[in-house]
GUVO-439088 format. One record per atom (N, C-alpha, C): residue in one letter; atom name; z, x, y. Coordinates in Angstrom, 3 decimals, padded with zeros to 6 digits. Layout:
BEGIN
ATOM  res  atom         Z         X         Y
ATOM    A    CA         Z         X         Y
...
REM end
This chain:
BEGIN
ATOM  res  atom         Z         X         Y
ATOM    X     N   005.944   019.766   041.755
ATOM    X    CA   005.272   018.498   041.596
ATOM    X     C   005.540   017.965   040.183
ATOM    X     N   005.856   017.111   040.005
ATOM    X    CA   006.480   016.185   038.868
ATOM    X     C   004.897   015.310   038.485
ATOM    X     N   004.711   015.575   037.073
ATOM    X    CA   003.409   015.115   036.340
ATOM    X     C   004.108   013.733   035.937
ATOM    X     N   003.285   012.304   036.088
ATOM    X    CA   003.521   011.389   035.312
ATOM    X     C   003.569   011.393   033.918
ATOM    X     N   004.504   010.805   032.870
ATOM    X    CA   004.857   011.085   031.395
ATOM    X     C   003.660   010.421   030.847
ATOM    X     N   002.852   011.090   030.323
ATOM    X    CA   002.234   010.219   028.480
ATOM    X     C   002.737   009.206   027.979
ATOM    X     N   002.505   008.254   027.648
ATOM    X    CA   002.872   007.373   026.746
ATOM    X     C   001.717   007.530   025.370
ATOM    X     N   003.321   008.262   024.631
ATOM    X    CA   002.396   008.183   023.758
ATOM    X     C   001.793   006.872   022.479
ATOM    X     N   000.675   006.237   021.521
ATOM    X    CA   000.385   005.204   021.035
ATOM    X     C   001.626   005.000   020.004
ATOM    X     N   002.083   004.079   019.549
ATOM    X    CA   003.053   003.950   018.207
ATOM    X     C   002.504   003.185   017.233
ATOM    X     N   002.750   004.306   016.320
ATOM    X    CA   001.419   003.722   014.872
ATOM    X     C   002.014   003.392   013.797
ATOM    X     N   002.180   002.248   013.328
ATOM    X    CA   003.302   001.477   012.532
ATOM    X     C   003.314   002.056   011.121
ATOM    X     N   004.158   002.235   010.624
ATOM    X    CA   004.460   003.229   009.430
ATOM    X     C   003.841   002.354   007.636
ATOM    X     N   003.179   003.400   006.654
ATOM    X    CA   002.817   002.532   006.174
ATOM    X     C   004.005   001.502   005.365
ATOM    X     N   003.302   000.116   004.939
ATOM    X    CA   004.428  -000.437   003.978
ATOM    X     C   003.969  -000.145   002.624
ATOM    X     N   004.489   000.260   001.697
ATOM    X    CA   004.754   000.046   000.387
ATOM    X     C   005.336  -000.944  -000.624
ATOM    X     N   004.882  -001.916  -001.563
ATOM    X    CA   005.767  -002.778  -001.846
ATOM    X     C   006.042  -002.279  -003.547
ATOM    X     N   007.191  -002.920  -004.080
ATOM    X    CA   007.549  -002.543  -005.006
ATOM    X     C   006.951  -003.146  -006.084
ATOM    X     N   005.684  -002.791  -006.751
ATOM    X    CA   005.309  -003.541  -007.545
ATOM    X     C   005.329  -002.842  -009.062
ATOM    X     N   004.802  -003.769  -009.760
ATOM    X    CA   004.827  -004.099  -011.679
ATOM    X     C   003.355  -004.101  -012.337
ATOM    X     N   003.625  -003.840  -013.310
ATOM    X    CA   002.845  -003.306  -014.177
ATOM    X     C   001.654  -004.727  -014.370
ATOM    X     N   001.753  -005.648  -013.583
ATOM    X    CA   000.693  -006.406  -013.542
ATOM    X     C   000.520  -006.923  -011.863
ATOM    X     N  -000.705  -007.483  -011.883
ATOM    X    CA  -001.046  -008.147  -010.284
ATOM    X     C  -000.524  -009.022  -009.419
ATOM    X     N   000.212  -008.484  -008.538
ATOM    X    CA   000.925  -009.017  -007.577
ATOM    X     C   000.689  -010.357  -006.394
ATOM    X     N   001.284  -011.437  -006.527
ATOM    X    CA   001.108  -011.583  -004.936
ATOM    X     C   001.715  -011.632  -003.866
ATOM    X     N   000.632  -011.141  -003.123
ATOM    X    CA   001.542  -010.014  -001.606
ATOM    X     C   000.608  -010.673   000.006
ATOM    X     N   001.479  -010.682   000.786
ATOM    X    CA   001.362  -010.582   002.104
ATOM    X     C   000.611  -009.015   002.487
ATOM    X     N  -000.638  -008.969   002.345
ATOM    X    CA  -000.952  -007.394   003.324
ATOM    X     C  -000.387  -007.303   004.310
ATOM    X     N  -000.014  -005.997   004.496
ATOM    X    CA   000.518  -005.664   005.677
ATOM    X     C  -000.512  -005.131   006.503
ATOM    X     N  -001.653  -004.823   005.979
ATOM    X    CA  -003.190  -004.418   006.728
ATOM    X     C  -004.394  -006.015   007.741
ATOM    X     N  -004.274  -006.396   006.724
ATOM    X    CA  -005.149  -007.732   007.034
ATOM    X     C  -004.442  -008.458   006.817
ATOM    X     N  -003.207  -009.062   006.745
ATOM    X    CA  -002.335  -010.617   006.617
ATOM    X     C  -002.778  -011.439   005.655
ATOM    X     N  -003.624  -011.147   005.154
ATOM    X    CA  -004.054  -012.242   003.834
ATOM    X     C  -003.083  -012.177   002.647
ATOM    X     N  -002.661  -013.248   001.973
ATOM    X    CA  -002.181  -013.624   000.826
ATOM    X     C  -002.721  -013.619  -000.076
ATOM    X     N  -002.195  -012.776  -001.156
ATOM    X    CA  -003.852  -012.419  -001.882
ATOM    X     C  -002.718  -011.634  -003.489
ATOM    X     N  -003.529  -011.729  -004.500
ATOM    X    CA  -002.856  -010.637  -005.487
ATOM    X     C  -003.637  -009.617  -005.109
ATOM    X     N  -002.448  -008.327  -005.574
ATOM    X    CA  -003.390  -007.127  -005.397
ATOM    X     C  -004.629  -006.867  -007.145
ATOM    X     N  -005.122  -006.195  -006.764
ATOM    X    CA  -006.187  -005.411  -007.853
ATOM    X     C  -005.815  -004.166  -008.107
ATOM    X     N  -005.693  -003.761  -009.631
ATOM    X    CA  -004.986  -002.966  -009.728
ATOM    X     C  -005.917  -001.691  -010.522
ATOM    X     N  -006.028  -000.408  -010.051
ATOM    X    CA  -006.502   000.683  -010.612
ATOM    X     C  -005.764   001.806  -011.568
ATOM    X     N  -006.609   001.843  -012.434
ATOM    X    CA  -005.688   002.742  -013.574
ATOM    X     C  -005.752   004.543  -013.113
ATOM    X     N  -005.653   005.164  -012.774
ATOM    X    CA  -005.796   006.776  -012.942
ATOM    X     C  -006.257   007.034  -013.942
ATOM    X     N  -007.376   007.918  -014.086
ATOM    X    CA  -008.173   008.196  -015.143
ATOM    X     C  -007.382   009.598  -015.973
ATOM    X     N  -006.234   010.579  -015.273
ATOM    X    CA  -005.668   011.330  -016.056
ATOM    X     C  -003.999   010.501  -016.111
ATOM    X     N  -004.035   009.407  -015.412
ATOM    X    CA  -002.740   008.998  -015.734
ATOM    X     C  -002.469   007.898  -016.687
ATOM    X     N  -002.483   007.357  -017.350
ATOM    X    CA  -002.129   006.623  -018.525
ATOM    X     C  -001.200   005.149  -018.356
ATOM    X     N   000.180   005.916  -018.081
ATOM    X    CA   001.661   005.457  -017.132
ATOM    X     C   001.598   005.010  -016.098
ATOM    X     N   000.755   004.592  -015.124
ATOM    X    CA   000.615   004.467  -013.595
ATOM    X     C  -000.427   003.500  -013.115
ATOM    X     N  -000.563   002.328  -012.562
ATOM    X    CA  -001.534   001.640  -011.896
ATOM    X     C  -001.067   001.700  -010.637
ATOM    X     N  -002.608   001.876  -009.825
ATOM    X    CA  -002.249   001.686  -007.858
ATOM    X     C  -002.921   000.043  -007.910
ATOM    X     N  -002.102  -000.255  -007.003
ATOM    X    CA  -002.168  -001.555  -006.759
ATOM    X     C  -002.981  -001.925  -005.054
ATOM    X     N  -004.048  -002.723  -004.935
ATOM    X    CA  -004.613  -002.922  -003.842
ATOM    X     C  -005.072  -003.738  -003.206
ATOM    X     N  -004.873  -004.254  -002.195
ATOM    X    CA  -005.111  -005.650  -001.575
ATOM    X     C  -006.564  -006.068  -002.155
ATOM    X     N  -006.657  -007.270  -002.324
ATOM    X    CA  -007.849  -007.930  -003.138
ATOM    X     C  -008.797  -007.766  -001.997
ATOM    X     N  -008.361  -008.471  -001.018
ATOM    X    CA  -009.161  -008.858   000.347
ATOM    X     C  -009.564  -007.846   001.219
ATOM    X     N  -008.697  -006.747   001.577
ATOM    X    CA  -009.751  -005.735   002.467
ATOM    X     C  -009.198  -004.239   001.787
ATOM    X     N  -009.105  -004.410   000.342
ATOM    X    CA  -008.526  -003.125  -000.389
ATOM    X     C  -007.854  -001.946   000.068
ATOM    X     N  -007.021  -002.193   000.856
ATOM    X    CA  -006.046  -001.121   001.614
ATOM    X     C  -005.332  -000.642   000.249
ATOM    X     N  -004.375   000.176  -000.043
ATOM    X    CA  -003.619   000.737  -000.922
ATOM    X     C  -002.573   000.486  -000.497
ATOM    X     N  -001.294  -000.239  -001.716
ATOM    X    CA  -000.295  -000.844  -001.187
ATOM    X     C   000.740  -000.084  -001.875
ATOM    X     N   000.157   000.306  -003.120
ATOM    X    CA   001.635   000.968  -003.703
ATOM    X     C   000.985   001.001  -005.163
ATOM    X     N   001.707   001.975  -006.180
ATOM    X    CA   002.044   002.654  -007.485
ATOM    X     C   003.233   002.098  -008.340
ATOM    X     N   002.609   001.738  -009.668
ATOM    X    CA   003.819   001.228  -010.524
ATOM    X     C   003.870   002.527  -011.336
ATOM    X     N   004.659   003.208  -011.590
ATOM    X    CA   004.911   004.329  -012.740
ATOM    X     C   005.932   003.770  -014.056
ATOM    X     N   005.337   003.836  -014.673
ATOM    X    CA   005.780   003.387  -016.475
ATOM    X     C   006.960   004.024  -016.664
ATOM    X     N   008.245   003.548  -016.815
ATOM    X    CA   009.456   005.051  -017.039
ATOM    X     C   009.167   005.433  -018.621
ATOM    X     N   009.097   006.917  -018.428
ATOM    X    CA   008.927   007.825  -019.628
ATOM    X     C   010.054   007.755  -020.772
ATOM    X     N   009.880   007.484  -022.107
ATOM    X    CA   010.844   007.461  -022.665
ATOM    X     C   011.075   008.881  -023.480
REM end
């Protein structure tokens, strides 16, 4: 007896955008709003802000400072 196949759900991969050491504006790829992101410092990182949708604060991406 042959079982009907699963379909399994397809869960869209995250996006990352390439951002800079200041606030972006971006198309979410979470909520579609046009929006700059807001940007968080790491409290042991110095070199590094995460960058995050203004509007429904998803996490979009990391600027890292190049080390000299």
């Amino acid at each position: 007896m042959v079982q009907p196949q699963q379909k399994l759900p397809i869960v869209p991969q995250p996006t990352y955008f390439a951002v800079g050491p200041q606030p972006h504006e971006v198309t979410c790829p979470y909520c579609k709003a046009t929006a700059k992101t807001v940007m968080q410092r790491p409290i042991l990182r110095c070199f590094s802000r995460r960058h995050y949708c203004s509007e429904c604060g998803e996490y979009l991406g990391t600027y890292r400072r190049p080390q000299l």
